[in-house]
MARTOR-442786 format. One record per residue: x, y, z of N, C-alpha, C in turn. Coordinates in nm, 4 decimals, always signed. Layout:
N
REC_n_east_n_north_n_up_ca_east_ca_north_ca_up_c_east_c_north_c_up
REC_X_Y_Z_X_Y_Z_X_Y_Z
...
***
This chain:
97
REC_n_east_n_north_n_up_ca_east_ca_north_ca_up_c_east_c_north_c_up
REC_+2.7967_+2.8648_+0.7476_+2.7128_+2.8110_+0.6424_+2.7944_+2.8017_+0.5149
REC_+2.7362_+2.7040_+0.4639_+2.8382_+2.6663_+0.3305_+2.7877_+2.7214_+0.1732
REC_+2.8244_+2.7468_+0.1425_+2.7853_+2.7695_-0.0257_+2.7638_+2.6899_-0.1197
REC_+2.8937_+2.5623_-0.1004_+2.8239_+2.4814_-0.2218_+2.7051_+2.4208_-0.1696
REC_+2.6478_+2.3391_-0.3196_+2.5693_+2.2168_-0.2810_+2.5740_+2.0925_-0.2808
REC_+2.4990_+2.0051_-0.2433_+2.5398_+1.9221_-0.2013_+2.4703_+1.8375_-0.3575
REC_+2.5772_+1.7305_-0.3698_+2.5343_+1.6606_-0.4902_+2.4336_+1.5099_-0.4721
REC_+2.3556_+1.5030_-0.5274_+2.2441_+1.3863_-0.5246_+2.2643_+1.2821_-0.6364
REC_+2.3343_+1.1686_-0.6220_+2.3734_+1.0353_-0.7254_+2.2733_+0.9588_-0.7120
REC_+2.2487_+0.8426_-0.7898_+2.2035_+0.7270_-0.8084_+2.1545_+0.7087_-0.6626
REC_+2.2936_+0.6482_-0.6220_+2.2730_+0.5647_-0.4931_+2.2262_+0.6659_-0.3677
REC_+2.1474_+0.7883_-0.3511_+2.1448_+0.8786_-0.2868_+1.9827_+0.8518_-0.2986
REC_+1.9448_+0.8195_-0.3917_+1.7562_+0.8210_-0.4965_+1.7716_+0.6843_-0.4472
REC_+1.8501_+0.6093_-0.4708_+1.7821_+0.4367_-0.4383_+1.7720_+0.4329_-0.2904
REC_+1.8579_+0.5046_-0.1577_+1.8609_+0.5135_-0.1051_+1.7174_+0.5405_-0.0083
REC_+1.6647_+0.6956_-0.0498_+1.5622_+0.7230_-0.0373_+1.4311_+0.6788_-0.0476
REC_+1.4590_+0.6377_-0.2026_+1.3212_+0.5542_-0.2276_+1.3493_+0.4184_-0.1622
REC_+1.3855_+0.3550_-0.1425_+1.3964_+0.2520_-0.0577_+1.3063_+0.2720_+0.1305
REC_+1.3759_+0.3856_+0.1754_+1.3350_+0.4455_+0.3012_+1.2027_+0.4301_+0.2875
REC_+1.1364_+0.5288_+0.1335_+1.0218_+0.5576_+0.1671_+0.9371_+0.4340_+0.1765
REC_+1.0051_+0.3634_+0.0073_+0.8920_+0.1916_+0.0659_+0.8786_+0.1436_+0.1754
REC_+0.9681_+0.1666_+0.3198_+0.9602_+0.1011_+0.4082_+0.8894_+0.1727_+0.5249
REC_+0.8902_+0.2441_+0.4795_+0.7731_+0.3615_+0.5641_+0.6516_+0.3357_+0.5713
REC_+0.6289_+0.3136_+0.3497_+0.4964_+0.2775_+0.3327_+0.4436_+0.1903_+0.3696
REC_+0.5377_+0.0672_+0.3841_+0.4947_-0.1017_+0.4122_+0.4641_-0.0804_+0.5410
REC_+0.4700_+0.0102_+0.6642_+0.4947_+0.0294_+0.7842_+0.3595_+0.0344_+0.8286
REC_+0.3673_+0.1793_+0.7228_+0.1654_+0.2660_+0.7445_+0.1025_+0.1357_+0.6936
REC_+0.1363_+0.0811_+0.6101_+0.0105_-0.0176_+0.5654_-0.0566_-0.1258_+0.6424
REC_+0.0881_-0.1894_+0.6780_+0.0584_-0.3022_+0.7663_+0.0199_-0.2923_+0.8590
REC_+0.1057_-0.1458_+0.9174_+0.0061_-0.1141_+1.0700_-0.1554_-0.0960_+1.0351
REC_-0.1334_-0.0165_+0.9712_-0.3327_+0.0233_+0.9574_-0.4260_-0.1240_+0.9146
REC_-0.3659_-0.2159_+0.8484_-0.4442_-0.3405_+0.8058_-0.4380_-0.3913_+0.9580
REC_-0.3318_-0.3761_+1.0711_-0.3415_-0.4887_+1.2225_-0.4296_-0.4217_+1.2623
REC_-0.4287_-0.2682_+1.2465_-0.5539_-0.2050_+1.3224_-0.7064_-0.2398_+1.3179
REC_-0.7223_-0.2473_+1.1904_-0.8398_-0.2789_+1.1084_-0.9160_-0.3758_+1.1711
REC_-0.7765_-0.5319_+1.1239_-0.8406_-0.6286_+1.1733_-0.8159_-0.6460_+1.3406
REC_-0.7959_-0.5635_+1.3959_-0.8075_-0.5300_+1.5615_-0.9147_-0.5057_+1.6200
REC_-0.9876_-0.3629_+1.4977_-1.1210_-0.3398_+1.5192_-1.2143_-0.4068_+1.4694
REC_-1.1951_-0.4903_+1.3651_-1.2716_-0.5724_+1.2871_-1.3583_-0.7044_+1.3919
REC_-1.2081_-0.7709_+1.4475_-1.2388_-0.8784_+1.5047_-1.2393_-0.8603_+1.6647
REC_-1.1914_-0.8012_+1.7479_-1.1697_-0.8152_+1.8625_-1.2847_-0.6818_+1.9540
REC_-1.2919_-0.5739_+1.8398_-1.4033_-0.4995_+1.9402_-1.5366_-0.4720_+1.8124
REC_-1.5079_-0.5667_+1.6868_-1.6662_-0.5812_+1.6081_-1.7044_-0.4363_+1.5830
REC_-1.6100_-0.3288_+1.5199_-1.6246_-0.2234_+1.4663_-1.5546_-0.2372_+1.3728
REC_-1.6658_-0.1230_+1.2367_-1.6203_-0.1207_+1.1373_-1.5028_-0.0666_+1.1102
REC_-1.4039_-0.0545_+1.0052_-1.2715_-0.0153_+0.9824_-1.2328_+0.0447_+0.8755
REC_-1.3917_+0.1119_+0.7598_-1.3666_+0.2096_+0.6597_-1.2702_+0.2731_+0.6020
REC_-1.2912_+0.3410_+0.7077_-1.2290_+0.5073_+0.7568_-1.0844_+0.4505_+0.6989
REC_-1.0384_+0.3635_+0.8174_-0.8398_+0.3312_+0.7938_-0.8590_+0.2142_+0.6656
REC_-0.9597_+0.1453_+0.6198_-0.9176_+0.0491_+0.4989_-0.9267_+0.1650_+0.3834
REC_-1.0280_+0.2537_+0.3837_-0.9696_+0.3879_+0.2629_-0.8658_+0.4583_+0.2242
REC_-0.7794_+0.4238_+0.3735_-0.6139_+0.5251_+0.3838_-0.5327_+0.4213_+0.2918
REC_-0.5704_+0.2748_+0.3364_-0.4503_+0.1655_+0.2375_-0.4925_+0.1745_+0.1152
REC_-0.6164_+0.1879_+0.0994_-0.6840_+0.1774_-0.0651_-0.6167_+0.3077_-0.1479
REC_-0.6442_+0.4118_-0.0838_-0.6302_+0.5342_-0.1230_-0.4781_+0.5556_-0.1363
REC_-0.3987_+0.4755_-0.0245_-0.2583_+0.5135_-0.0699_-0.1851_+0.4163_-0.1751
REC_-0.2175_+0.3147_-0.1969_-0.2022_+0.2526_-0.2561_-0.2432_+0.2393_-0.4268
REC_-0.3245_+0.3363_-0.4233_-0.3941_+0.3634_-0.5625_-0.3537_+0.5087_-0.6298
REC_-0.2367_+0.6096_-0.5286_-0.1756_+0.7131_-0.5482_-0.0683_+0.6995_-0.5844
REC_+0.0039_+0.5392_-0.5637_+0.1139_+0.5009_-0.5938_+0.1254_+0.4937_-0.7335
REC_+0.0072_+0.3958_-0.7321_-0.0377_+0.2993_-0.8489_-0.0520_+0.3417_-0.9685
REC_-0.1099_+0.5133_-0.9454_-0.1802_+0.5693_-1.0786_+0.0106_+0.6622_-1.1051
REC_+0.0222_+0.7390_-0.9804_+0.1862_+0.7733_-1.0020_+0.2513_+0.6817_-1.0853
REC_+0.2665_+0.5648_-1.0907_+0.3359_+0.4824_-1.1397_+0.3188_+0.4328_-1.3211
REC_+0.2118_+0.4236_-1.3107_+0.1224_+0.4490_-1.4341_+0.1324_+0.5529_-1.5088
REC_+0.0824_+0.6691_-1.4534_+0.1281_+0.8037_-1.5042_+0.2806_+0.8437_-1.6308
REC_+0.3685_+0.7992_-1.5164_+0.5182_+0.7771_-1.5557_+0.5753_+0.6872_-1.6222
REC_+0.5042_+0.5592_-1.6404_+0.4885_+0.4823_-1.7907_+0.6102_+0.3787_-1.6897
REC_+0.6023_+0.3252_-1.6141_+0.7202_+0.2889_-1.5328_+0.6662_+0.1535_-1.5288
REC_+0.5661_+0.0734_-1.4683_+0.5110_-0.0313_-1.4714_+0.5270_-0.1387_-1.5775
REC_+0.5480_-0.2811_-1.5468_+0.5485_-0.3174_-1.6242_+0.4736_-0.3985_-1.7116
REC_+0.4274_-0.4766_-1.8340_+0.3470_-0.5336_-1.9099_+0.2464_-0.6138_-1.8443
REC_+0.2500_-0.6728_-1.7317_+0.1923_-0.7921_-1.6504_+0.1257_-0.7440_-1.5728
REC_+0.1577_-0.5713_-1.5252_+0.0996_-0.5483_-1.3702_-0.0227_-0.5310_-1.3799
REC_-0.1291_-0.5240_-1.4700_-0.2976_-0.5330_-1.4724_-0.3260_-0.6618_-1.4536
REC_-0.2504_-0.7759_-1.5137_-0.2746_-0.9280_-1.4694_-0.3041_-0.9511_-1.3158
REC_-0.1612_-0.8547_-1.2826_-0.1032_-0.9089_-1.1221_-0.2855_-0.7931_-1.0456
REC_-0.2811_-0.6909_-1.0846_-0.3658_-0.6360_-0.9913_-0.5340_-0.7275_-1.0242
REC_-0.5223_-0.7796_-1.1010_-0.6893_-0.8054_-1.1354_-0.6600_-0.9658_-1.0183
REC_-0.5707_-1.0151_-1.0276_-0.5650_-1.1741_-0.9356_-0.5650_-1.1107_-0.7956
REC_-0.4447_-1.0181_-0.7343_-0.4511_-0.9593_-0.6234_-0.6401_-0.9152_-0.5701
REC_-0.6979_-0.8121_-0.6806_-0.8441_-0.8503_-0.6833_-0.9398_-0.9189_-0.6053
REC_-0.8899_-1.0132_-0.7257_-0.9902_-1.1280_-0.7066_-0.9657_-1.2234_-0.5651
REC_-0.8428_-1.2521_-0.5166_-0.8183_-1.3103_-0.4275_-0.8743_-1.2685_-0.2982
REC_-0.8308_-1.1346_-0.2995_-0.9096_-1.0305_-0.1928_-1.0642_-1.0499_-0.1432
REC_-1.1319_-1.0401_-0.2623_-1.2763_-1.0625_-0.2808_-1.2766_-1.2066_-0.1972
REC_-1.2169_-1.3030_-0.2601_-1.2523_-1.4375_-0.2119_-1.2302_-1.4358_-0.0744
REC_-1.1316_-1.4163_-0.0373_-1.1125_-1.4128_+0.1025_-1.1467_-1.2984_+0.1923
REC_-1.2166_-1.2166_+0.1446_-1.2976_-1.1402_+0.2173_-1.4375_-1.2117_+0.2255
REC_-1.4993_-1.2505_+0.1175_-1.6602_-1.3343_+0.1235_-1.6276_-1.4673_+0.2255
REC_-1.5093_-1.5156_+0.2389_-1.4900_-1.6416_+0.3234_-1.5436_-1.5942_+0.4869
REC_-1.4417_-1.4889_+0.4912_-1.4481_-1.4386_+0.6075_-1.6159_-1.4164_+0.6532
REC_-1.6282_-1.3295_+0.5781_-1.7579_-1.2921_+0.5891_-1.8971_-1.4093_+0.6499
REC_-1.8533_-1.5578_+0.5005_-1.9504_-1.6429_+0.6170_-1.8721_-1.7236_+0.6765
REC_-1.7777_-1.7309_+0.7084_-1.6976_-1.7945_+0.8452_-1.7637_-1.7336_+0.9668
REC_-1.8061_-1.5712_+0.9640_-1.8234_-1.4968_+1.1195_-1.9575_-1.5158_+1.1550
REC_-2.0475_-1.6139_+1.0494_-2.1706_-1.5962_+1.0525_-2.2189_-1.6871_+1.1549
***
């Protein structure tokens, strides 16, 4: 066993955080195919796993916020993301009707 430690640079943190975004994009997307797996193909609801994307996604969000890191536009970008959502969720909705 060694004594020193081991040193952590820049490119060691971009590294990581990089990993983790791709982790996250992983859980997300999987749980949204699931969703609409259960949504459309066996006509069960999908709460439960659309709360895990909401919920993780809004832990990021407020983290990010928190830390003053975000930039000037991103309430623009989340209120259109929003709204788009909405729309194309009500489409859906009477499309299945």
């Amino acid at each position: 066993m060694t004594t020193h430690s081991i040193d952590t640079d820049e490119r060691t943190l971009a590294v990581q955080n990089a990993s983790y975004r791709w982790a996250y994009l992983l859980l997300s997307y999987g749980l949204l195919a699931s969703i609409a797996w259960r949504a459309f193909a066996r006509n069960e609801a999908s709460w439960d796993l659309f709360a895990l994307v909401i919920g993780g996604g809004a832990v990021a969000t407020v983290y990010q916020w928190r830390r003053h890191i975000l930039g000037t536009r991103w309430g623009l970008r989340v209120v259109v993301a929003m709204v788009t959502a909405a729309v194309a969720a009500i489409a859906i909705v009477v499309a299945r009707r």
